[in-house]
BATOR-453840 format. One record per residue (C-alpha): x, y, z; residue number from 1; residue in one letter; chain. Coordinates in pm, 1 decimal, m for minus. Layout:
BEGIN
         u         v         w  pos  code  unit
         X         Y         Z  NUM     A     A
...
! end
This chain:
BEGIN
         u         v         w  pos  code  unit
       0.0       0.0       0.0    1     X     A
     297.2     212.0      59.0    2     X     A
     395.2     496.4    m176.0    3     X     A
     131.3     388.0    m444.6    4     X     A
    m137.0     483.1    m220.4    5     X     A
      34.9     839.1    m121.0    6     X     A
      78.8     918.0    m498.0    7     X     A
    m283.4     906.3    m607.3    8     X     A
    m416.2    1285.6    m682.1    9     X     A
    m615.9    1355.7    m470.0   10     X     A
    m843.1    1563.8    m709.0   11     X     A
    m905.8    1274.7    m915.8   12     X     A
    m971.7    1002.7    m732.8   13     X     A
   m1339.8     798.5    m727.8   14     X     A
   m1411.7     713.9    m349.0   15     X     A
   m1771.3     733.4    m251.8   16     X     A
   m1963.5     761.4      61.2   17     X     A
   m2336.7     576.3     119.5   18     X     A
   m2562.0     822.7     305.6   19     X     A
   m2543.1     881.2     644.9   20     X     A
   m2880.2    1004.0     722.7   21     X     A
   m3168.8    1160.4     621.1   22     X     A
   m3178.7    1532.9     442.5   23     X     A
   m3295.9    1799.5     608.0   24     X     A
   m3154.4    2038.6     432.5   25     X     A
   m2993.9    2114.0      97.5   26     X     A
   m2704.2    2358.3     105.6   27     X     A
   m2441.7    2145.8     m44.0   28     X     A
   m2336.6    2211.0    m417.0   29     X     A
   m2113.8    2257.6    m689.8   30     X     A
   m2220.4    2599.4    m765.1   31     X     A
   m2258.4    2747.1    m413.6   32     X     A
   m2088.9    3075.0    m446.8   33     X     A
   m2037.2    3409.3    m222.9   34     X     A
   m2226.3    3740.6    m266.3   35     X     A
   m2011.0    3835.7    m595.8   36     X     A
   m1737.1    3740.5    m770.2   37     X     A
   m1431.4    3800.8    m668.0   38     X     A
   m1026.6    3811.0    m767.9   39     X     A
    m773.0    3728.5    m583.4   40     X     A
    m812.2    3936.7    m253.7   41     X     A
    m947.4    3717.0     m47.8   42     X     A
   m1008.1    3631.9     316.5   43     X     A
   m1007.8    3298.7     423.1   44     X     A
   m1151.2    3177.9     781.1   45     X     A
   m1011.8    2915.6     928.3   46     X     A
   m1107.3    2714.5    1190.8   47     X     A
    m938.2    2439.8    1346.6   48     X     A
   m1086.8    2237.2    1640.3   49     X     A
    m770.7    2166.2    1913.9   50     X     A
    m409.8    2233.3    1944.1   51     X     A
    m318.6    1924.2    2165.5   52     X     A
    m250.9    1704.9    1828.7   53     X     A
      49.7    1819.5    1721.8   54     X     A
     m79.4    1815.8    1346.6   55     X     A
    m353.3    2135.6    1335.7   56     X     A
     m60.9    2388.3    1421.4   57     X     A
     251.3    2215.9    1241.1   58     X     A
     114.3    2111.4     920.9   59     X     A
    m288.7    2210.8     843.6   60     X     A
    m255.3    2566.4     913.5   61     X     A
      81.9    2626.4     798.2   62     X     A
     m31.5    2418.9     446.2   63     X     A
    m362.1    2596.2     416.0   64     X     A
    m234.2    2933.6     462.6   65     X     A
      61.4    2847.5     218.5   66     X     A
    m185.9    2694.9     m61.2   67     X     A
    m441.1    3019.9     m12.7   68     X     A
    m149.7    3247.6     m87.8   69     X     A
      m2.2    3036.8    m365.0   70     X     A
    m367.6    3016.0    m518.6   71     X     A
    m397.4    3390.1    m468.1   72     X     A
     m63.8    3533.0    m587.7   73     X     A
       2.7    3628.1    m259.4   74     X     A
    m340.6    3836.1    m187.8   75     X     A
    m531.4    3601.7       9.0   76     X     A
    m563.5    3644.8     374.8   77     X     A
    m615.9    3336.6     643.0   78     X     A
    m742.8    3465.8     958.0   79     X     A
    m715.4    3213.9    1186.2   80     X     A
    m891.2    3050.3    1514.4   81     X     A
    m823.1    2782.7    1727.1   82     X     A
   m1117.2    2642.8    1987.9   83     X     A
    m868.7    2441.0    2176.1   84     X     A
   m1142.2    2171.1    2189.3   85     X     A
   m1397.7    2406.8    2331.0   86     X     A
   m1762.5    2383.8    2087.8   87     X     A
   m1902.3    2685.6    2221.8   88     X     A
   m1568.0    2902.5    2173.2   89     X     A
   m1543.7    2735.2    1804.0   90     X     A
   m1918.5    2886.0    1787.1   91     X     A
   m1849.0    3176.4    1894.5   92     X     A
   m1479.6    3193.7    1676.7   93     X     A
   m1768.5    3112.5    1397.6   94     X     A
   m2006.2    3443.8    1436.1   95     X     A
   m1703.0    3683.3    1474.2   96     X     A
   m1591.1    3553.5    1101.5   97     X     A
   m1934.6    3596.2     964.2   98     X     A
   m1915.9    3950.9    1170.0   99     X     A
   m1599.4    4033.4    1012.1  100     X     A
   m1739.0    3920.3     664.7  101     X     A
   m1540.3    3616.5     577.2  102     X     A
   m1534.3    3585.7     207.6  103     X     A
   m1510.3    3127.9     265.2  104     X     A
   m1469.5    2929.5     574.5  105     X     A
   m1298.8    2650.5     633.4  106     X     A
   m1406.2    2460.3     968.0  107     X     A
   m1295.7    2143.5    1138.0  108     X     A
   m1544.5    2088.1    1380.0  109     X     A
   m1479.2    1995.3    1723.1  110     X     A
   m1821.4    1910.9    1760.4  111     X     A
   m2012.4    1850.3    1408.3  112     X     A
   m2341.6    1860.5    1539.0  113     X     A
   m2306.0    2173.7    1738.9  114     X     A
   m2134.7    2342.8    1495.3  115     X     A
   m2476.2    2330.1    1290.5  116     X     A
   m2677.9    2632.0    1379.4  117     X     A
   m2289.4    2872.4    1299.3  118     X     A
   m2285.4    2682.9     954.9  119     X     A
   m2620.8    2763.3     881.3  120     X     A
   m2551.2    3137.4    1048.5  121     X     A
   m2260.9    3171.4     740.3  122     X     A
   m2499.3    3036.9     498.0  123     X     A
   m2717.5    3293.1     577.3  124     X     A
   m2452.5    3572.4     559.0  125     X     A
   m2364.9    3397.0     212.2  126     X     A
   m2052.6    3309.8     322.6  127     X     A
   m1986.9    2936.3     191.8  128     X     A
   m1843.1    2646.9     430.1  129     X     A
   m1581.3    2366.6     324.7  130     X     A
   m1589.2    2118.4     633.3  131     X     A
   m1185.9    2020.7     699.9  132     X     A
   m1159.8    1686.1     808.4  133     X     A
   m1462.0    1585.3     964.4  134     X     A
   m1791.6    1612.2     827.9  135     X     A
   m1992.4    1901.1    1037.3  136     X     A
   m2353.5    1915.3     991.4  137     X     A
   m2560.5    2176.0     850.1  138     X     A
   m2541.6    2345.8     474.1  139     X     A
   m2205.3    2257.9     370.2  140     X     A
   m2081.4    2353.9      81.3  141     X     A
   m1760.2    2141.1      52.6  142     X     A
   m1568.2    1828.1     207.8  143     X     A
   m1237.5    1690.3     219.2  144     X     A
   m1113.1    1439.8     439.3  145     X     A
    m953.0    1058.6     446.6  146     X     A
   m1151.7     741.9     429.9  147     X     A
   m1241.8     735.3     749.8  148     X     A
   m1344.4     380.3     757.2  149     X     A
   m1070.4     259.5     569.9  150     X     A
    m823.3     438.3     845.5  151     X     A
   m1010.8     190.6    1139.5  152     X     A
    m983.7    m130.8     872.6  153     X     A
    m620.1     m16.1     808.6  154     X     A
    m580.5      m3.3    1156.2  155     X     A
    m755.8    m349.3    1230.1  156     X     A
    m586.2    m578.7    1012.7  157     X     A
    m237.2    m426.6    1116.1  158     X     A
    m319.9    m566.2    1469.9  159     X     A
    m415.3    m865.9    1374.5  160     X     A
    m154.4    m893.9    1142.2  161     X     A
      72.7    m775.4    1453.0  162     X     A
    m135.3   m1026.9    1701.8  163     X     A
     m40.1   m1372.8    1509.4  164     X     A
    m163.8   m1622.0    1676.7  165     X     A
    m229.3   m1482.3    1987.4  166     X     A
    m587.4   m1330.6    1837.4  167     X     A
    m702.4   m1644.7    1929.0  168     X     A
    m653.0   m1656.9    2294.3  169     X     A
    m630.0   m1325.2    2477.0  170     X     A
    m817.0   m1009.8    2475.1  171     X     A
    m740.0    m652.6    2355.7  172     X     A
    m921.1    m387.3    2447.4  173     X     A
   m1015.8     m69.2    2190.6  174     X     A
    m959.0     306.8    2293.3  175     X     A
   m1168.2     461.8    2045.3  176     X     A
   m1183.8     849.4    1989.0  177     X     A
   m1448.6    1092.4    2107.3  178     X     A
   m1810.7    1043.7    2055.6  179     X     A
   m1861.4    1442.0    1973.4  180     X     A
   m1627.2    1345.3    1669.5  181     X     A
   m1777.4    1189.2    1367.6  182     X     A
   m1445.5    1068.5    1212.0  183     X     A
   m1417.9     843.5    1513.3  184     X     A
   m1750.4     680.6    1508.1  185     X     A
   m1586.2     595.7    1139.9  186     X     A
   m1304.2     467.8    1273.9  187     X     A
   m1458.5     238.0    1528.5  188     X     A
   m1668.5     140.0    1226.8  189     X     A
   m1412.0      40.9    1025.8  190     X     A
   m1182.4    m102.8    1331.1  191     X     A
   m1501.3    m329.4    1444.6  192     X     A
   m1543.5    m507.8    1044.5  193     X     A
   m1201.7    m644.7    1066.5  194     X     A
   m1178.5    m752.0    1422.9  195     X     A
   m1489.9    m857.7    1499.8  196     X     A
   m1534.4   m1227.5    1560.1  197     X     A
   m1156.5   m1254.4    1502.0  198     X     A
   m1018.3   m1149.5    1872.2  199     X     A
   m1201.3   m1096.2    2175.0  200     X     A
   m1278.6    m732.8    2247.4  201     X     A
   m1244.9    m715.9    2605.0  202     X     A
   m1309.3    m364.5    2686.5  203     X     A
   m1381.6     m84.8    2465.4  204     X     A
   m1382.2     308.9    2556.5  205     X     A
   m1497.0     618.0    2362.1  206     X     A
   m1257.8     859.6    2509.7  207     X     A
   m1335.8    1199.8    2617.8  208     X     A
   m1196.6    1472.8    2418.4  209     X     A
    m920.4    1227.5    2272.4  210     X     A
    m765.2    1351.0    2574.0  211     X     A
    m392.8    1117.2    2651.0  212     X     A
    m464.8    1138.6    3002.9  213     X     A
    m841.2     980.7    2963.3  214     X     A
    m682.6     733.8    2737.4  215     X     A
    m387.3     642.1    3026.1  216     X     A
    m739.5     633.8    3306.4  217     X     A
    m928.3     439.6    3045.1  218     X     A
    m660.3     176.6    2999.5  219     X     A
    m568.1     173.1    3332.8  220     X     A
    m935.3      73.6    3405.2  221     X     A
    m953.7    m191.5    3172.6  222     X     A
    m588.1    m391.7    3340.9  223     X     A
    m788.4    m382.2    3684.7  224     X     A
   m1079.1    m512.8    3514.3  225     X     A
    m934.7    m780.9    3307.5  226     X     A
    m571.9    m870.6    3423.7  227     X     A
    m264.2    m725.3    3290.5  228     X     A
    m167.7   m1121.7    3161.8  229     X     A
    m515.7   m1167.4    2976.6  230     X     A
    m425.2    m796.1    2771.7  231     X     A
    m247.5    m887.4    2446.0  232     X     A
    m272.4    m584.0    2242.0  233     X     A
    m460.3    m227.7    2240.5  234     X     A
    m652.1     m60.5    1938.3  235     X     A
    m591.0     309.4    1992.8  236     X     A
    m765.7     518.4    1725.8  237     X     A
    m462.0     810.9    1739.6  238     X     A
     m82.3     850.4    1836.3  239     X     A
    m179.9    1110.4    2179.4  240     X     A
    m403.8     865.4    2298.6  241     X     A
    m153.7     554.4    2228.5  242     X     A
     106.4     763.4    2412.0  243     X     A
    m138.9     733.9    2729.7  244     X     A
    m212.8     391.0    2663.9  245     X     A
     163.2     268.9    2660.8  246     X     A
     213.4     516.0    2972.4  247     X     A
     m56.5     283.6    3151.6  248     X     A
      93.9     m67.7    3006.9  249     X     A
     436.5      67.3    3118.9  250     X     A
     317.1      79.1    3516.6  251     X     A
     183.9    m208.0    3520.2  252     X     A
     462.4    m389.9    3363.0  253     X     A
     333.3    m490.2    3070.6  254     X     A
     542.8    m465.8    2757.4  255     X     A
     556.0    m589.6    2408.3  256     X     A
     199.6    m621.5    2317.1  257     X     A
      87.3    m433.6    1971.3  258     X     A
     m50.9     m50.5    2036.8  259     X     A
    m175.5     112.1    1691.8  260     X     A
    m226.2     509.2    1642.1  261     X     A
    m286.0     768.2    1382.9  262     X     A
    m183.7    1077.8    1268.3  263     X     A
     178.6     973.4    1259.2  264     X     A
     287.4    1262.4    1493.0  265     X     A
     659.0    1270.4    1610.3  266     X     A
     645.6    1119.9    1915.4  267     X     A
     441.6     781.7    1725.1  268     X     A
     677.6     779.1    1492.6  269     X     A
     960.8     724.0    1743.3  270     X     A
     796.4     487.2    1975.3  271     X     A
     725.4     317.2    1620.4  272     X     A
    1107.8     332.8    1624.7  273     X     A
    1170.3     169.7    1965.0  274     X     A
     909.2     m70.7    1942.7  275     X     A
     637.1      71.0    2236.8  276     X     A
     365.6     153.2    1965.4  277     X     A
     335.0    m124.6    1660.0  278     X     A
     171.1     156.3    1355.9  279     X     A
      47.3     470.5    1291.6  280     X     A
    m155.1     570.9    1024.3  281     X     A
     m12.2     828.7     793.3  282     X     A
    m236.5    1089.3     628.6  283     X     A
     m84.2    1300.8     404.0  284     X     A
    m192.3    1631.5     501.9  285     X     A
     m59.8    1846.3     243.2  286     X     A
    m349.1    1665.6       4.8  287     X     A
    m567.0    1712.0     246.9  288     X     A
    m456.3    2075.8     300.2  289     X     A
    m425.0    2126.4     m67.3  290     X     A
    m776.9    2052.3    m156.6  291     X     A
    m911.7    2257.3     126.2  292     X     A
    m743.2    2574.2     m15.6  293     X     A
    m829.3    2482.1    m347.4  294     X     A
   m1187.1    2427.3    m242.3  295     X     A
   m1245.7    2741.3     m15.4  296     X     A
   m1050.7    3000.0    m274.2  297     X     A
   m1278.5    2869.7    m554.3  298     X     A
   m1571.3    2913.3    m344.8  299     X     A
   m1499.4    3280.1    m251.0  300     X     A
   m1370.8    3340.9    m620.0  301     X     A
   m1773.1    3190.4    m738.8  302     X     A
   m1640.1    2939.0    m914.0  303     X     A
   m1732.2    2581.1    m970.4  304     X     A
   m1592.1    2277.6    m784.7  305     X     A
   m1667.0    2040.9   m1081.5  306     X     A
   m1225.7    2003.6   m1117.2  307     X     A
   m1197.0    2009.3    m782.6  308     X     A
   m1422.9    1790.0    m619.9  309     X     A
   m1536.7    1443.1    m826.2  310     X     A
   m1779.0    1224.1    m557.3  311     X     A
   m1993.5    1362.0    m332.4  312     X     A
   m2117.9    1264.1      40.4  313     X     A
   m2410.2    1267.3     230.5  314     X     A
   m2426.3    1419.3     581.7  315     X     A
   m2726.3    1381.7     802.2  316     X     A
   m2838.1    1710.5     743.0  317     X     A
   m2703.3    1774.4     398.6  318     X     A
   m2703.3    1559.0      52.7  319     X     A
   m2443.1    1552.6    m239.9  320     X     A
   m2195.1    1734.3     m83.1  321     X     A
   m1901.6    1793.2    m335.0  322     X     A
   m1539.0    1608.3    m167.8  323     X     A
   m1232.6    1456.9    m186.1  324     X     A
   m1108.2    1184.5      13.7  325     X     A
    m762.3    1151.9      28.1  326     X     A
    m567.6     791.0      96.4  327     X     A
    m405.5     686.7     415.0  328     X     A
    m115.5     466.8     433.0  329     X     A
     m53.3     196.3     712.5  330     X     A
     296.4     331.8     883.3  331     X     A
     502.0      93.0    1046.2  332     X     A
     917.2      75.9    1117.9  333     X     A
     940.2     m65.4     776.4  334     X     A
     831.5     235.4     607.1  335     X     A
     916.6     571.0     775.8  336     X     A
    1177.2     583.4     500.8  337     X     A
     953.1     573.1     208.0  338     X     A
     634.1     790.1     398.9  339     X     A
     706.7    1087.0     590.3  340     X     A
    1065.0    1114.6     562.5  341     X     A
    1022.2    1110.7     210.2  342     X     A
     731.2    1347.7     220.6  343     X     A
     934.1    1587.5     435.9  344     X     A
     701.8    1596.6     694.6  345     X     A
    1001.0    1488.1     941.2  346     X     A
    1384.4    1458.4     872.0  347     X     A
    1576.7    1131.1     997.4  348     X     A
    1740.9    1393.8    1226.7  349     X     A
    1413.8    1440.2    1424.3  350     X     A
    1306.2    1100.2    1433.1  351     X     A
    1625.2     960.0    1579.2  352     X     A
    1751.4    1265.9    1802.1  353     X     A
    1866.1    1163.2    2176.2  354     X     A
    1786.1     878.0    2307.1  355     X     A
    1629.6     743.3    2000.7  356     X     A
    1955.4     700.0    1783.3  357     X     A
    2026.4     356.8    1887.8  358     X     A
    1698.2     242.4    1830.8  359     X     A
    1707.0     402.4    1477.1  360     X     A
    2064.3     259.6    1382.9  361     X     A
    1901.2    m117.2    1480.8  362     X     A
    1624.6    m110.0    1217.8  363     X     A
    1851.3      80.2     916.6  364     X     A
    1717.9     454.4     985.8  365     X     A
    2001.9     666.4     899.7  366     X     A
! end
């Protein structure tokens, strides 16, 4: 799956999405367009949901703001907001664009029902909406994210890949993201088709926030409730939660047992490295990032998405929403070479700093 997956264009590809619910409303289109045309002088709004995961400050907002200018020769504006997981501050972040007239929005939701009622508040005010990452509800105008689903099965069948034999007798148990998130209800989708009837599931958590320290309470939890011996891997649905996870297995002296992740942040890529956490998944975010710009300059220019945007998906609140799903690559010690070193998300110089040299020199990561 490696680079081959990483190289498809992410403006042409042909992923679809079955509905999700029932219309209510019909915002989302091709041809949704602010008040008048305009050139190049732009302003963008940007909203991201958190600033805990490493990847919404290093790499989303520094690629989005970089596309928007590239897109506008250098005229485009990105104000920016971050709601630090907070729904009512992203609300509120929300009404002071529309306030400040916004030309486009672009808004990963922290919560994607709440976030609803602002959506509907920049429809109003004409100012279209491209939902980043996870699907919010209300009149969207435009979506890109990853195969959500696919992420969980990726993640899945490299634990069981991971597991052996040992599926068959012990338990894991599954830290899955929040439930405010709709990306991690697709995740836990996608985890559940693969492992299902396969290993025993002997806890499972929707964790709070994706917060490392519910994670680390969670799994700490689930050893008092099942054993530490009977525990035999973990399904963690990101790389911050996974760091809480191992913190927990660490105390209670439990070692060598599979963790999975996502995101591939820095610190999951070098306890990839040492061996604490078995995967990641990788998304490449400067796709993702890409198509966002793309999208929300288009949008604020009144132009059509048709070249942009080739599927569509169905929120439960809004049908045929034009998107993009961009492909996600299973990330193991095998691979950092050919994913985001090669990428240039991270040099070999931050992965194997310090302490993690040695580790790095053992599996060939110079």
């Amino acid at each position: 799956m490696r680079r081959a997956a990483v190289a498809i264009a992410a403006g042409a590809m042909a992923v679809s999405l079955a509905a999700c619910g029932s219309a209510k409303e019909s915002g989302g289109n091709a041809d949704s367009t602010g008040s008048a045309k305009k050139g190049d002088d732009i302003k963008v709004g940007l909203l991201l949901p958190e600033n805990a995961t490493a990847r919404y400050e290093k790499f989303d907002r520094v690629l989005i703001e970089k596309k928007v200018k590239e897109l506008t020769n250098g005229k485009g504006e990105v104000v920016y907001a971050n709601a630090k997981q907070d729904a009512s501050t992203q609300n509120q972040q929300v009404d002071t664009m529309v306030t400040n007239k916004v030309d486009v929005l672009i808004v990963d939701a922290v919560d994607s029902k709440a976030i609803a009622g602002s959506v509907k508040k920049a429809k109003d005010a004409n100012i279209p909406v491209v939902a980043y990452d996870r699907l919010a509800e209300g009149p969207i105008d435009a979506y890109t994210s990853f195969d959500n689903e696919t992420v969980g099965k990726t993640q899945g069948e490299a634990l069981l890949k991971a597991l052996g034999d040992k599926a068959k007798d012990g338990q894991i148990v599954m830290m899955n993201g929040s439930s405010t998130d709709p990306n991690a209800a697709q995740f836990k989708k996608g985890a559940h088709s693969v492992l299902d009837g396969k290993v025993k599931i002997g806890r499972e958590y929707d964790t709070r926030e994706w917060k490392p320290e519910n994670a680390n309470s969670n799994m700490e939890g689930a050893i008092s409730a099942l054993g530490k011996d009977k525990i035999v891997g973990v399904y963690s649905a990101n790389d911050g939660m996974a760091g809480g996870i191992i913190t927990a297995l660490k105390a209670a002296g439990i070692a060598d047992i599979p963790v999975t992740g996502q995101d591939a942040e820095l610190a999951g890529v070098q306890r990839i490295v040492t061996g604490e956490q078995y995967m990641s998944v990788y998304k490449p975010y400067p796709q993702e990032a890409n198509v966002a710009a793309e999208m929300a300059v288009a949008l604020a220019q009144g132009k059509s998405l048709d070249s942009i945007a080739k599927d569509k998906v169905d929120s439960p609140t809004t049908k045929a929403i034009p998107s993009v799903l961009v492909p996600v690559v299973s990330l193991t010690k095998d691979n950092i070479k050919d994913t985001v070193i090669k990428d240039g998300i991270y040099t070999v110089s931050e992965i194997c700093s310090g302490k993690y040299k040695a580790a790095c020199d053992k599996i060939g990561l110079k």
